[in-house]
C-alpha positions in Angstrom: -9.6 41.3 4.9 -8.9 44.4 2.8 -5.3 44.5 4.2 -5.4 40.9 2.5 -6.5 41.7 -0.6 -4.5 44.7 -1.2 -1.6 42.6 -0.6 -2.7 39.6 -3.2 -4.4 42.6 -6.0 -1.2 43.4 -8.6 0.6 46.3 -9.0 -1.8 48.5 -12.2 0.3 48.6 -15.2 1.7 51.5 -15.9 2.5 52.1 -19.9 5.8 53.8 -20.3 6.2 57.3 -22.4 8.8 56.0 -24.1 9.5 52.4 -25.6 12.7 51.8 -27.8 12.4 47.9 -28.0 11.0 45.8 -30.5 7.3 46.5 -31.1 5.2 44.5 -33.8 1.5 46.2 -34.9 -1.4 45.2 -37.1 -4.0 47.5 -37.8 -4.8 49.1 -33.9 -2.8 46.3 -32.2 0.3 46.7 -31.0 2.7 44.0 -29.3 5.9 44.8 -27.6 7.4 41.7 -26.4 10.0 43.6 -23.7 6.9 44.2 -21.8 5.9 40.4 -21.0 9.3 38.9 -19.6 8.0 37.6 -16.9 4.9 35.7 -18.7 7.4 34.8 -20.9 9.8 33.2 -18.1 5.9 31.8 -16.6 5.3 29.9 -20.1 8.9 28.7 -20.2 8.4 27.1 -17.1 5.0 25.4 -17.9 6.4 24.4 -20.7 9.4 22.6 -19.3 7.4 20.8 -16.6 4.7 19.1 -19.1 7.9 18.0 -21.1 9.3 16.7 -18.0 6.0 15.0 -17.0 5.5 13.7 -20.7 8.8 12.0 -20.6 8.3 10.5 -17.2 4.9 9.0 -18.4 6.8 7.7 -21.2 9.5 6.3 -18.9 7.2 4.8 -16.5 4.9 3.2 -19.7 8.2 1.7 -21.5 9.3 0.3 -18.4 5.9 -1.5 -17.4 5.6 -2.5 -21.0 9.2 -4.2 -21.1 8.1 -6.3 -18.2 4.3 -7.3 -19.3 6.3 -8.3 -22.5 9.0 -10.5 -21.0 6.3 -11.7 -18.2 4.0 -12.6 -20.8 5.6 -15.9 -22.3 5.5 -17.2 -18.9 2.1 -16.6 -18.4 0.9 -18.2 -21.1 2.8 -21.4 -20.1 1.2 -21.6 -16.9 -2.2 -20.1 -17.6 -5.0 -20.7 -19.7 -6.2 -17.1 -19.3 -2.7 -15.2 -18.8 -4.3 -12.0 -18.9 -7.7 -9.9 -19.5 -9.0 -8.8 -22.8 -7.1 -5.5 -22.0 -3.9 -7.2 -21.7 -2.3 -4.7 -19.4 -4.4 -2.8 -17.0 -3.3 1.1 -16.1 -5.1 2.1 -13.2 -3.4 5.3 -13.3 0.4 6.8 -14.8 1.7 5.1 -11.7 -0.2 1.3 -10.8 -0.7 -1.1 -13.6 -2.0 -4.9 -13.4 -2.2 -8.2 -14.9 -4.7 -10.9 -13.9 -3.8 -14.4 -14.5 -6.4 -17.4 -14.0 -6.6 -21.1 -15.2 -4.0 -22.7 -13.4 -3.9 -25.8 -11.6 -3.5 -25.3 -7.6 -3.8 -21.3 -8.0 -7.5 -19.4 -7.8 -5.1 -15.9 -9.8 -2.4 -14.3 -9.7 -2.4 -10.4 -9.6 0.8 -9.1 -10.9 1.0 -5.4 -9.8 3.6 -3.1 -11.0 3.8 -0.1 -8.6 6.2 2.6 -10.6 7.2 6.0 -9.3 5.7 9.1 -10.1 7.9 9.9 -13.0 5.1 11.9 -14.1 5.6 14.5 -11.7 8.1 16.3 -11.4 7.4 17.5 -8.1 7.0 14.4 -6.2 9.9 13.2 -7.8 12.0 16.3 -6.3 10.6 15.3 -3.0 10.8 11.8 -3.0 14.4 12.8 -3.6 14.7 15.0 -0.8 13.2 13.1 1.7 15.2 10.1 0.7 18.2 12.6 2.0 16.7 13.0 5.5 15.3 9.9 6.2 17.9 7.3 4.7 15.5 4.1 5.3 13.4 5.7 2.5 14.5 4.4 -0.8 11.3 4.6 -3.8 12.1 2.2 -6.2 9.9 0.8 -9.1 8.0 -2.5 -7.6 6.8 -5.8 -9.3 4.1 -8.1 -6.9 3.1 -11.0 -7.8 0.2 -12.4 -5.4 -0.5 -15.9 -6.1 -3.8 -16.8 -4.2 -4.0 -20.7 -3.5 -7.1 -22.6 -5.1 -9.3 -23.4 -1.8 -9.6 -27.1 -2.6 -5.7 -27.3 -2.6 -5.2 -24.7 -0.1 -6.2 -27.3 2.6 -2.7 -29.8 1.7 -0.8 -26.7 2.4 -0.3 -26.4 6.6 -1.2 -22.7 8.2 2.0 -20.3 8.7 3.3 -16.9 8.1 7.1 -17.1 6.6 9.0 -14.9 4.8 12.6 -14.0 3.7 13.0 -9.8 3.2 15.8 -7.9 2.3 16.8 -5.7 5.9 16.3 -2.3 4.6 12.9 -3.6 4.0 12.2 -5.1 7.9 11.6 -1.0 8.9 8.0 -0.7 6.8 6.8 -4.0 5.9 5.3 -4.9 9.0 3.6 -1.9 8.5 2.2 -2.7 5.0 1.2 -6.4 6.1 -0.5 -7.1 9.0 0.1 -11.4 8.5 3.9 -10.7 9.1 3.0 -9.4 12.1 2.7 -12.7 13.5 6.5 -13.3 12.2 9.7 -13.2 14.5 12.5 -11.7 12.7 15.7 -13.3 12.7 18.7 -14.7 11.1 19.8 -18.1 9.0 23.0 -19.3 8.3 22.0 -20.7 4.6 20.8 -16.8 3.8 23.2 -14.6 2.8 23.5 -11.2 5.5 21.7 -8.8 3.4 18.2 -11.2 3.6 16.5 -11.5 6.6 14.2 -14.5 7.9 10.7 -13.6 9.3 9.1 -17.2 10.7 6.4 -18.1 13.2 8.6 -21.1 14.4 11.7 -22.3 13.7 10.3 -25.4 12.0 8.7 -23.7 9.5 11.8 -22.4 8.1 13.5 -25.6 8.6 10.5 -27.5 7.0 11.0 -25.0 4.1 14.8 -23.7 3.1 15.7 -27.8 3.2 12.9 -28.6 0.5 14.2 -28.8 -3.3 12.8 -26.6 -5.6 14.8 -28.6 -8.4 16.9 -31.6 -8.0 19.8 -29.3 -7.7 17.9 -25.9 -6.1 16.8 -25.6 -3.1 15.2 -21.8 -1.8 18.6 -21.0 0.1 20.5 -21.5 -3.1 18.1 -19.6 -5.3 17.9 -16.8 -2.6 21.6 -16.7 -2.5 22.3 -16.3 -6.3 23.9 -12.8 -7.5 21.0 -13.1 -10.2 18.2 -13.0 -7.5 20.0 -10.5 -4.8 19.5 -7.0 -6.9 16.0 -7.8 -7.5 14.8 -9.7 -4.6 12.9 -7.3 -2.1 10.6 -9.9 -0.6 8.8 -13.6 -0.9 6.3 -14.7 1.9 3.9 -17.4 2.1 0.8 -16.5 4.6 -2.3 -18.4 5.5 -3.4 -15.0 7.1 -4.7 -11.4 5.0 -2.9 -8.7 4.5 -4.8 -6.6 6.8 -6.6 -7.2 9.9 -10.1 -8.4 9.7 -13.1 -6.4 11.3 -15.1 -9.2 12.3 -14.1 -12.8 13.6 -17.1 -14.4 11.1 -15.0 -13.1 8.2 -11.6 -14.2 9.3 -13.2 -17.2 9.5 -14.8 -17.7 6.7 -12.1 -16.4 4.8 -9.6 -18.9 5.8 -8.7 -20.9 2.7 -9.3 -18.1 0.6 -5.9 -16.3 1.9 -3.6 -19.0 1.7 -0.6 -17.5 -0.9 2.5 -16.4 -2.1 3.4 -13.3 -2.3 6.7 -12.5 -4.2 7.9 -8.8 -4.6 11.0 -7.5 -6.8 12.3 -4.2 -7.5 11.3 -3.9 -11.4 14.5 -4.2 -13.6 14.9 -1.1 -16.4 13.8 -2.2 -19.5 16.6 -3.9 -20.9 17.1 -6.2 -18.4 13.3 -7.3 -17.9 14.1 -11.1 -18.5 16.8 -11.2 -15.4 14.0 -11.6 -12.9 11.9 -14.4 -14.8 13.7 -17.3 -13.1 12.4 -16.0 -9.6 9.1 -15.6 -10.8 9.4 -19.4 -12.0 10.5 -20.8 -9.0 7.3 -19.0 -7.2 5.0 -21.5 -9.6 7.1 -24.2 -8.5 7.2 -23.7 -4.8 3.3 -23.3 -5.0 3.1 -26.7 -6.6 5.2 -27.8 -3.7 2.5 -26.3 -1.0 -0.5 -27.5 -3.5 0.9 -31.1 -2.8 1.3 -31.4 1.1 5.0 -31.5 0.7 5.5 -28.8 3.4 5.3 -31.2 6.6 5.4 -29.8 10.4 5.6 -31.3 13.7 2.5 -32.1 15.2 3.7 -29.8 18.2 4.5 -26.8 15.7 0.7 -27.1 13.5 -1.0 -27.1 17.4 1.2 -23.8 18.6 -0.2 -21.8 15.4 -4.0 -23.2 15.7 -3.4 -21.7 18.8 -2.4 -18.4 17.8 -5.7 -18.5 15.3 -7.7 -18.6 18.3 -6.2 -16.0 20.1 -6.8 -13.4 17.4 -10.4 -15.0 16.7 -10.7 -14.4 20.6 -9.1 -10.5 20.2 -11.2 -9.7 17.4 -14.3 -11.7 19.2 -13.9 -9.3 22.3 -13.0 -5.9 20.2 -16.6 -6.4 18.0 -18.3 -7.3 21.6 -16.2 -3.8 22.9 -17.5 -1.8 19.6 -21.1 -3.2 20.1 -21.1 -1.7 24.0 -19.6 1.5 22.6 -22.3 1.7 19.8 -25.5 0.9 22.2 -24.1 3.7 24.8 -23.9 6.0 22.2 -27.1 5.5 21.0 -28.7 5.9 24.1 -27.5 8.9 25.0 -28.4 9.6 21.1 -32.2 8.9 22.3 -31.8 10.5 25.7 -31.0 14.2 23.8 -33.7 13.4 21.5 -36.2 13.1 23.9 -35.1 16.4 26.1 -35.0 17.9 22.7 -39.0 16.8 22.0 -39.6 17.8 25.5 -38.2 21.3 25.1 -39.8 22.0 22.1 -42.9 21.3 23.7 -42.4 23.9 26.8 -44.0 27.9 26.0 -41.3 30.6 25.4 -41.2 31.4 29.1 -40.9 27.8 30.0 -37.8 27.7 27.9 -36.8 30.5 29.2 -36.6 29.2 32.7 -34.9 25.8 31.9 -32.1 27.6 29.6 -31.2 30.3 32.9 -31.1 27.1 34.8 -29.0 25.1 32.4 -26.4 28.3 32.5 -26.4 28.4 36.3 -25.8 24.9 36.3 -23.2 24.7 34.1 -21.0 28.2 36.1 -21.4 26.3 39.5 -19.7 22.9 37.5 -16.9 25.1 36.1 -16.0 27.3 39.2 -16.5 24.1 41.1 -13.6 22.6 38.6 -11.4 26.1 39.2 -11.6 25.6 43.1 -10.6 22.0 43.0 -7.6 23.0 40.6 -6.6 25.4 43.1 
Protein backbone atom coordinates (compact mmCIF):
# COMPACT_ATOMS: atom_id res chain seq x y z
CA UNK A 1 0.00 0.00 0.00
CA UNK A 2 2.78 2.45 0.76
CA UNK A 3 4.76 1.15 -2.27
CA UNK A 4 1.34 2.41 -3.98
CA UNK A 5 1.13 5.52 -2.71
CA UNK A 6 4.69 6.57 -3.14
CA UNK A 7 4.26 5.73 -6.69
CA UNK A 8 0.80 7.96 -7.26
CA UNK A 9 2.29 11.08 -4.48
CA UNK A 10 4.25 13.80 -6.97
CA UNK A 11 7.56 14.52 -7.18
CA UNK A 12 8.00 17.92 -4.27
CA UNK A 13 8.67 20.99 -6.18
CA UNK A 14 11.85 22.06 -6.13
CA UNK A 15 12.23 26.07 -6.72
CA UNK A 16 15.28 26.81 -8.86
CA UNK A 17 18.25 29.35 -7.64
CA UNK A 18 18.14 30.85 -10.68
CA UNK A 19 15.13 31.88 -12.98
CA UNK A 20 15.80 34.07 -16.19
CA UNK A 21 12.30 33.74 -17.74
CA UNK A 22 9.53 35.96 -17.65
CA UNK A 23 8.26 36.60 -14.10
CA UNK A 24 5.25 38.97 -13.23
CA UNK A 25 4.83 40.27 -9.28
CA UNK A 26 2.37 42.31 -7.24
CA UNK A 27 3.11 43.17 -3.97
CA UNK A 28 4.56 39.57 -2.34
CA UNK A 29 3.21 37.55 -5.31
CA UNK A 30 5.21 36.47 -7.79
CA UNK A 31 4.18 34.44 -11.11
CA UNK A 32 6.58 32.87 -13.47
CA UNK A 33 4.63 31.38 -16.18
CA UNK A 34 7.88 28.92 -17.44
CA UNK A 35 7.19 27.06 -14.41
CA UNK A 36 3.43 25.83 -15.25
CA UNK A 37 3.96 24.25 -18.90
CA UNK A 38 2.55 21.38 -18.22
CA UNK A 39 -0.89 22.91 -16.42
CA UNK A 40 -0.73 25.00 -19.16
CA UNK A 41 -0.66 22.05 -21.89
CA UNK A 42 -3.52 20.32 -19.07
CA UNK A 43 -5.95 23.61 -19.56
CA UNK A 44 -5.27 23.57 -23.31
CA UNK A 45 -6.53 20.26 -23.52
CA UNK A 46 -9.74 20.81 -21.29
CA UNK A 47 -10.21 23.47 -23.16
CA UNK A 48 -10.25 21.97 -26.60
CA UNK A 49 -12.47 18.97 -25.48
CA UNK A 50 -15.47 21.28 -24.07
CA UNK A 51 -15.17 23.14 -27.46
CA UNK A 52 -15.37 19.93 -29.17
CA UNK A 53 -18.22 18.64 -26.97
CA UNK A 54 -20.04 22.15 -27.32
CA UNK A 55 -19.98 21.87 -31.06
CA UNK A 56 -21.14 18.32 -31.13
CA UNK A 57 -24.14 19.25 -28.91
CA UNK A 58 -24.73 21.96 -31.27
CA UNK A 59 -24.46 19.47 -34.29
CA UNK A 60 -26.56 16.89 -32.85
CA UNK A 61 -29.40 19.81 -31.72
CA UNK A 62 -29.39 21.49 -35.39
CA UNK A 63 -29.74 18.25 -36.91
CA UNK A 64 -32.76 17.04 -34.70
CA UNK A 65 -34.24 20.44 -34.99
CA UNK A 66 -34.03 20.43 -39.00
CA UNK A 67 -36.05 17.19 -38.91
CA UNK A 68 -38.84 18.12 -36.03
CA UNK A 69 -39.11 21.22 -38.44
CA UNK A 70 -39.63 19.46 -41.74
CA UNK A 71 -41.59 16.54 -39.84
CA UNK A 72 -43.78 18.98 -38.30
CA UNK A 73 -46.12 20.02 -41.39
CA UNK A 74 -46.89 16.54 -41.70
CA UNK A 75 -47.94 16.08 -38.42
CA UNK A 76 -50.14 18.49 -38.25
CA UNK A 77 -51.95 17.20 -41.39
CA UNK A 78 -52.47 13.90 -39.91
CA UNK A 79 -52.91 14.76 -36.20
CA UNK A 80 -54.93 16.70 -34.14
CA UNK A 81 -52.35 16.79 -31.36
CA UNK A 82 -48.93 16.60 -33.57
CA UNK A 83 -46.91 17.06 -30.64
CA UNK A 84 -46.75 17.83 -26.68
CA UNK A 85 -46.81 21.27 -25.13
CA UNK A 86 -42.87 20.83 -25.28
CA UNK A 87 -42.87 20.38 -28.87
CA UNK A 88 -39.63 18.44 -29.02
CA UNK A 89 -38.70 16.31 -26.20
CA UNK A 90 -34.69 15.85 -25.27
CA UNK A 91 -34.31 13.08 -23.05
CA UNK A 92 -30.70 13.64 -23.02
CA UNK A 93 -27.75 15.40 -25.79
CA UNK A 94 -28.31 12.09 -27.57
CA UNK A 95 -32.41 10.68 -27.67
CA UNK A 96 -35.15 13.20 -28.46
CA UNK A 97 -39.01 12.50 -29.07
CA UNK A 98 -42.12 13.61 -30.50
CA UNK A 99 -45.60 12.23 -29.52
CA UNK A 100 -48.26 12.40 -31.94
CA UNK A 101 -52.03 11.44 -31.09
CA UNK A 102 -55.52 12.17 -32.64
CA UNK A 103 -55.55 10.27 -35.65
CA UNK A 104 -57.97 8.09 -37.08
CA UNK A 105 -56.88 4.17 -37.07
CA UNK A 106 -53.54 5.01 -34.96
CA UNK A 107 -53.62 5.08 -30.78
CA UNK A 108 -49.67 7.47 -31.33
CA UNK A 109 -47.00 7.64 -32.96
CA UNK A 110 -43.51 8.02 -31.14
CA UNK A 111 -41.05 9.50 -33.45
CA UNK A 112 -37.61 8.92 -31.82
CA UNK A 113 -34.56 10.41 -33.08
CA UNK A 114 -31.52 8.45 -31.72
CA UNK A 115 -28.26 10.77 -32.70
CA UNK A 116 -24.66 9.89 -31.91
CA UNK A 117 -22.72 11.10 -29.23
CA UNK A 118 -21.33 14.12 -30.90
CA UNK A 119 -21.03 15.43 -27.51
CA UNK A 120 -18.29 13.38 -26.64
CA UNK A 121 -15.41 13.35 -28.02
CA UNK A 122 -14.31 10.16 -26.66
CA UNK A 123 -17.02 7.85 -27.70
CA UNK A 124 -16.92 9.36 -30.85
CA UNK A 125 -12.99 8.27 -31.21
CA UNK A 126 -14.14 4.88 -30.29
CA UNK A 127 -17.10 4.42 -32.12
CA UNK A 128 -14.63 5.21 -34.84
CA UNK A 129 -12.27 2.73 -34.00
CA UNK A 130 -14.31 0.00 -33.43
CA UNK A 131 -16.09 0.62 -36.64
CA UNK A 132 -12.38 -0.28 -38.03
CA UNK A 133 -12.36 -3.80 -36.34
CA UNK A 134 -15.63 -4.83 -36.57
CA UNK A 135 -16.79 -3.69 -40.14
CA UNK A 136 -20.68 -4.71 -39.49
CA UNK A 137 -20.65 -1.73 -37.03
CA UNK A 138 -21.64 1.39 -38.70
CA UNK A 139 -23.32 4.37 -35.91
CA UNK A 140 -25.33 6.44 -37.90
CA UNK A 141 -27.97 9.07 -36.72
CA UNK A 142 -31.53 7.14 -36.54
CA UNK A 143 -35.16 8.40 -37.06
CA UNK A 144 -38.12 5.77 -35.69
CA UNK A 145 -41.29 6.26 -36.17
CA UNK A 146 -43.63 3.67 -34.15
CA UNK A 147 -47.06 3.89 -35.22
CA UNK A 148 -49.18 1.80 -32.63
CA UNK A 149 -52.64 0.66 -34.23
CA UNK A 150 -55.90 1.94 -32.48
CA UNK A 151 -57.27 -1.44 -30.75
CA UNK A 152 -60.75 -1.16 -32.26
CA UNK A 153 -59.08 -1.04 -35.80
CA UNK A 154 -56.24 -3.23 -34.94
CA UNK A 155 -58.72 -6.28 -35.10
CA UNK A 156 -59.35 -5.64 -39.43
CA UNK A 157 -55.64 -5.93 -39.58
CA UNK A 158 -54.65 -10.06 -39.77
CA UNK A 159 -51.62 -11.10 -37.14
CA UNK A 160 -48.03 -11.28 -38.77
CA UNK A 161 -44.51 -10.27 -38.38
CA UNK A 162 -43.07 -8.76 -41.93
CA UNK A 163 -40.49 -6.64 -42.61
CA UNK A 164 -38.12 -5.37 -45.48
CA UNK A 165 -34.30 -4.41 -43.88
CA UNK A 166 -31.40 -3.19 -45.44
CA UNK A 167 -28.62 -6.51 -45.21
CA UNK A 168 -26.04 -4.82 -43.24
CA UNK A 169 -28.81 -4.44 -40.88
CA UNK A 170 -29.99 -8.47 -40.76
CA UNK A 171 -26.59 -8.97 -38.29
CA UNK A 172 -28.22 -6.92 -35.04
CA UNK A 173 -31.79 -6.40 -35.56
CA UNK A 174 -32.96 -9.66 -34.49
CA UNK A 175 -31.14 -8.78 -31.60
CA UNK A 176 -32.91 -5.47 -30.95
CA UNK A 177 -36.53 -7.02 -31.71
CA UNK A 178 -37.57 -10.00 -30.39
CA UNK A 179 -41.11 -10.00 -32.96
CA UNK A 180 -38.68 -10.47 -36.04
CA UNK A 181 -37.60 -13.33 -34.47
CA UNK A 182 -40.43 -15.15 -35.69
CA UNK A 183 -39.37 -13.82 -39.36
CA UNK A 184 -37.44 -16.05 -42.02
CA UNK A 185 -35.06 -14.08 -43.82
CA UNK A 186 -34.99 -14.22 -47.41
CA UNK A 187 -35.01 -12.73 -50.82
CA UNK A 188 -37.66 -11.09 -53.48
CA UNK A 189 -37.33 -10.47 -56.95
CA UNK A 190 -39.46 -6.99 -56.88
CA UNK A 191 -36.69 -5.73 -54.03
CA UNK A 192 -33.73 -4.46 -55.11
CA UNK A 193 -30.34 -6.64 -53.66
CA UNK A 194 -29.34 -4.35 -51.06
CA UNK A 195 -32.99 -4.89 -49.12
CA UNK A 196 -33.71 -7.94 -47.53
CA UNK A 197 -37.29 -9.62 -46.95
CA UNK A 198 -38.01 -10.97 -43.30
CA UNK A 199 -41.72 -12.75 -43.50
CA UNK A 200 -43.50 -15.46 -41.50
CA UNK A 201 -44.94 -16.98 -44.70
CA UNK A 202 -44.65 -16.39 -48.08
CA UNK A 203 -48.17 -15.08 -48.38
CA UNK A 204 -47.79 -12.45 -46.26
CA UNK A 205 -45.30 -10.79 -48.51
CA UNK A 206 -47.22 -11.66 -51.47
CA UNK A 207 -50.54 -10.38 -49.81
CA UNK A 208 -48.43 -7.24 -49.21
CA UNK A 209 -45.68 -5.97 -51.94
CA UNK A 210 -48.77 -6.59 -54.70
CA UNK A 211 -51.08 -4.04 -52.67
CA UNK A 212 -51.11 -0.23 -54.11
CA UNK A 213 -50.16 2.30 -51.97
CA UNK A 214 -51.25 4.79 -54.73
CA UNK A 215 -52.86 4.05 -58.01
CA UNK A 216 -49.41 4.15 -59.45
CA UNK A 217 -47.22 2.93 -56.13
CA UNK A 218 -47.06 -0.05 -54.89
CA UNK A 219 -44.32 -0.88 -51.64
CA UNK A 220 -41.79 -2.60 -54.22
CA UNK A 221 -41.72 0.52 -56.21
CA UNK A 222 -41.44 2.94 -53.33
CA UNK A 223 -38.77 0.63 -51.69
CA UNK A 224 -37.01 0.50 -54.94
CA UNK A 225 -36.72 4.38 -55.54
CA UNK A 226 -33.07 6.02 -55.38
CA UNK A 227 -34.96 8.65 -53.08
CA UNK A 228 -35.96 5.92 -50.43
CA UNK A 229 -32.58 3.62 -50.80
CA UNK A 230 -29.96 6.10 -48.71
CA UNK A 231 -32.32 6.51 -46.08
CA UNK A 232 -34.23 3.37 -45.73
CA UNK A 233 -32.79 1.15 -42.86
CA UNK A 234 -35.90 -0.61 -41.99
CA UNK A 235 -40.06 -0.84 -42.14
CA UNK A 236 -41.85 -3.79 -40.31
CA UNK A 237 -45.31 -4.33 -39.41
CA UNK A 238 -45.71 -6.75 -36.19
CA UNK A 239 -48.74 -7.91 -34.29
CA UNK A 240 -46.14 -9.11 -31.61
CA UNK A 241 -43.77 -6.59 -28.94
CA UNK A 242 -40.70 -5.72 -29.24
CA UNK A 243 -39.40 -7.80 -26.45
CA UNK A 244 -40.42 -10.99 -25.08
CA UNK A 245 -43.16 -10.99 -22.54
CA UNK A 246 -42.62 -12.35 -18.87
CA UNK A 247 -45.87 -13.69 -18.36
CA UNK A 248 -48.47 -15.44 -20.90
CA UNK A 249 -51.52 -13.21 -19.09
CA UNK A 250 -49.76 -10.15 -20.44
CA UNK A 251 -48.94 -11.36 -23.95
CA UNK A 252 -52.37 -11.96 -23.93
CA UNK A 253 -53.85 -9.25 -22.81
CA UNK A 254 -51.63 -7.20 -24.73
CA UNK A 255 -52.53 -8.38 -28.07
CA UNK A 256 -54.27 -5.58 -29.92
CA UNK A 257 -52.29 -3.20 -28.16
CA UNK A 258 -49.00 -4.16 -30.28
CA UNK A 259 -50.26 -4.28 -33.60
CA UNK A 260 -47.90 -1.43 -35.64
CA UNK A 261 -45.63 -0.10 -37.91
CA UNK A 262 -42.50 0.52 -37.23
CA UNK A 263 -40.48 2.57 -39.93
CA UNK A 264 -36.66 3.41 -39.27
CA UNK A 265 -34.40 5.76 -41.54
CA UNK A 266 -30.95 6.96 -41.15
CA UNK A 267 -31.60 10.81 -40.24
CA UNK A 268 -30.61 13.04 -43.33
CA UNK A 269 -28.11 16.22 -42.40
CA UNK A 270 -29.95 19.15 -42.08
CA UNK A 271 -30.28 20.31 -45.38
CA UNK A 272 -31.74 17.52 -46.78
CA UNK A 273 -34.40 16.92 -43.95
CA UNK A 274 -37.45 17.05 -46.45
CA UNK A 275 -35.92 13.97 -48.69
CA UNK A 276 -37.33 11.41 -46.32
CA UNK A 277 -40.99 12.90 -45.88
CA UNK A 278 -42.41 10.88 -48.73
CA UNK A 279 -41.49 7.51 -46.87
CA UNK A 280 -42.84 8.77 -43.80
CA UNK A 281 -46.19 9.49 -45.91
CA UNK A 282 -46.52 6.31 -47.35
CA UNK A 283 -46.24 4.73 -43.60
CA UNK A 284 -49.75 6.74 -42.83
CA UNK A 285 -51.01 5.31 -45.91
CA UNK A 286 -50.07 1.74 -45.63
CA UNK A 287 -51.67 1.97 -42.01
CA UNK A 288 -54.91 3.14 -43.51
CA UNK A 289 -54.50 0.14 -45.65
CA UNK A 290 -54.13 -2.41 -42.46
CA UNK A 291 -56.93 -0.16 -40.49
CA UNK A 292 -59.30 -1.24 -43.41
CA UNK A 293 -58.88 -5.19 -43.76
CA UNK A 294 -57.28 -4.74 -47.08
CA UNK A 295 -54.40 -7.02 -46.10
CA UNK A 296 -56.28 -10.50 -46.91
CA UNK A 297 -54.54 -14.08 -46.14
CA UNK A 298 -55.33 -17.55 -46.87
CA UNK A 299 -57.37 -19.17 -44.48
CA UNK A 300 -54.40 -21.90 -44.27
CA UNK A 301 -51.72 -19.07 -43.78
CA UNK A 302 -54.03 -16.95 -40.61
CA UNK A 303 -54.33 -20.85 -38.94
CA UNK A 304 -50.24 -21.59 -39.28
CA UNK A 305 -49.56 -18.13 -37.31
CA UNK A 306 -52.55 -18.70 -34.58
CA UNK A 307 -50.63 -21.62 -34.24
CA UNK A 308 -47.38 -20.12 -33.63
CA UNK A 309 -49.26 -17.71 -30.86
CA UNK A 310 -49.96 -20.80 -28.97
CA UNK A 311 -46.73 -22.23 -29.02
CA UNK A 312 -45.08 -19.21 -27.37
CA UNK A 313 -48.26 -18.78 -25.04
CA UNK A 314 -47.36 -22.54 -24.31
CA UNK A 315 -43.26 -21.65 -23.91
CA UNK A 316 -43.88 -18.77 -21.84
CA UNK A 317 -46.92 -20.85 -19.95
CA UNK A 318 -44.25 -23.64 -19.05
CA UNK A 319 -41.09 -21.14 -18.35
CA UNK A 320 -43.50 -19.02 -15.45
CA UNK A 321 -44.65 -22.81 -14.27
CA UNK A 322 -40.45 -23.57 -14.37
CA UNK A 323 -39.70 -20.06 -12.40
CA UNK A 324 -42.56 -20.77 -9.95
CA UNK A 325 -40.82 -24.47 -9.05
CA UNK A 326 -37.44 -22.71 -8.86
CA UNK A 327 -38.85 -19.92 -6.52
CA UNK A 328 -40.77 -22.41 -4.03
CA UNK A 329 -37.36 -24.70 -3.81
CA UNK A 330 -35.58 -21.76 -2.99
CA UNK A 331 -37.65 -20.72 -0.53
CA UNK A 332 -37.69 -23.73 1.27
CA UNK A 333 -34.35 -24.23 1.60
CA UNK A 334 -34.65 -20.35 2.63
CA UNK A 335 -36.91 -21.67 5.62
CA UNK A 336 -34.90 -24.79 6.20
CA UNK A 337 -31.58 -22.49 7.15
CA UNK A 338 -33.79 -20.28 9.00
CA UNK A 339 -34.92 -22.81 11.29
CA UNK A 340 -31.30 -24.50 11.92
CA UNK A 341 -30.27 -20.95 12.35
CA UNK A 342 -33.24 -20.47 15.38
CA UNK A 343 -32.25 -23.79 16.54
CA UNK A 344 -28.50 -22.99 16.87
CA UNK A 345 -29.05 -19.93 18.51
CA UNK A 346 -30.93 -21.67 20.96
CA UNK A 347 -28.07 -24.36 21.89
CA UNK A 348 -25.44 -23.16 25.15
CA UNK A 349 -21.83 -22.16 24.00
CA UNK A 350 -20.72 -25.68 24.45
CA UNK A 351 -23.59 -27.02 22.56
CA UNK A 352 -22.45 -24.95 19.67
CA UNK A 353 -19.39 -25.83 20.17
CA UNK A 354 -19.99 -29.50 19.56
CA UNK A 355 -22.30 -29.06 16.41
CA UNK A 356 -19.67 -26.59 14.68
CA UNK A 357 -16.46 -29.50 15.24
CA UNK A 358 -19.06 -31.77 13.79
CA UNK A 359 -20.05 -29.57 10.92
CA UNK A 360 -16.01 -29.28 10.12
CA UNK A 361 -15.48 -32.99 10.33
CA UNK A 362 -18.30 -33.44 8.12
CA UNK A 363 -17.54 -31.27 5.66
CA UNK A 364 -13.20 -32.79 5.44
CA UNK A 365 -14.64 -36.41 5.00
CA UNK A 366 -17.01 -34.76 1.89
CA UNK A 367 -13.98 -33.09 0.36
CA UNK A 368 -11.23 -35.86 0.73
CA UNK A 369 -14.10 -38.18 -0.22
CA UNK A 370 -14.27 -35.79 -3.63
CA UNK A 371 -10.15 -35.96 -3.91
CA UNK A 372 -10.14 -39.93 -3.77
CA UNK A 373 -12.84 -40.27 -6.37
CA UNK A 374 -10.87 -37.66 -8.60
CA UNK A 375 -7.98 -39.87 -8.30
Amino acid sequence: MASLLNFLTPPPFIQPEHYLGTQYTWNFLVFRPALFKTQACLLLALLFYIALALYGKSANARKANAMYTALLPLLSHHFSAPTSSSGLISDGPTDLFVFSTGRRALASLHSVFSLRPRQDPLQILWQSLWGMYDLRYDPVDELTLDFLLDPETAANAPDFVWAVVQKRELSTIRDRRWDLTFTRTTEHPSLPPTLSLMSEFADVSEALLKLPLTPSTTLPTLLSSPKTLPYLRSLSITDQPPERPHTASSYVTEKLKNKRVVLNLTLPDAAKADEVLHIVDAAFVLVDILAAGKVVLRPETKTKIKKVREDVVNDIKQEEVKEKKEEAAEGRKAAKRRAEDDKFAKLSAAEQKKVLERNHKRAMRKSQGKVVRKS
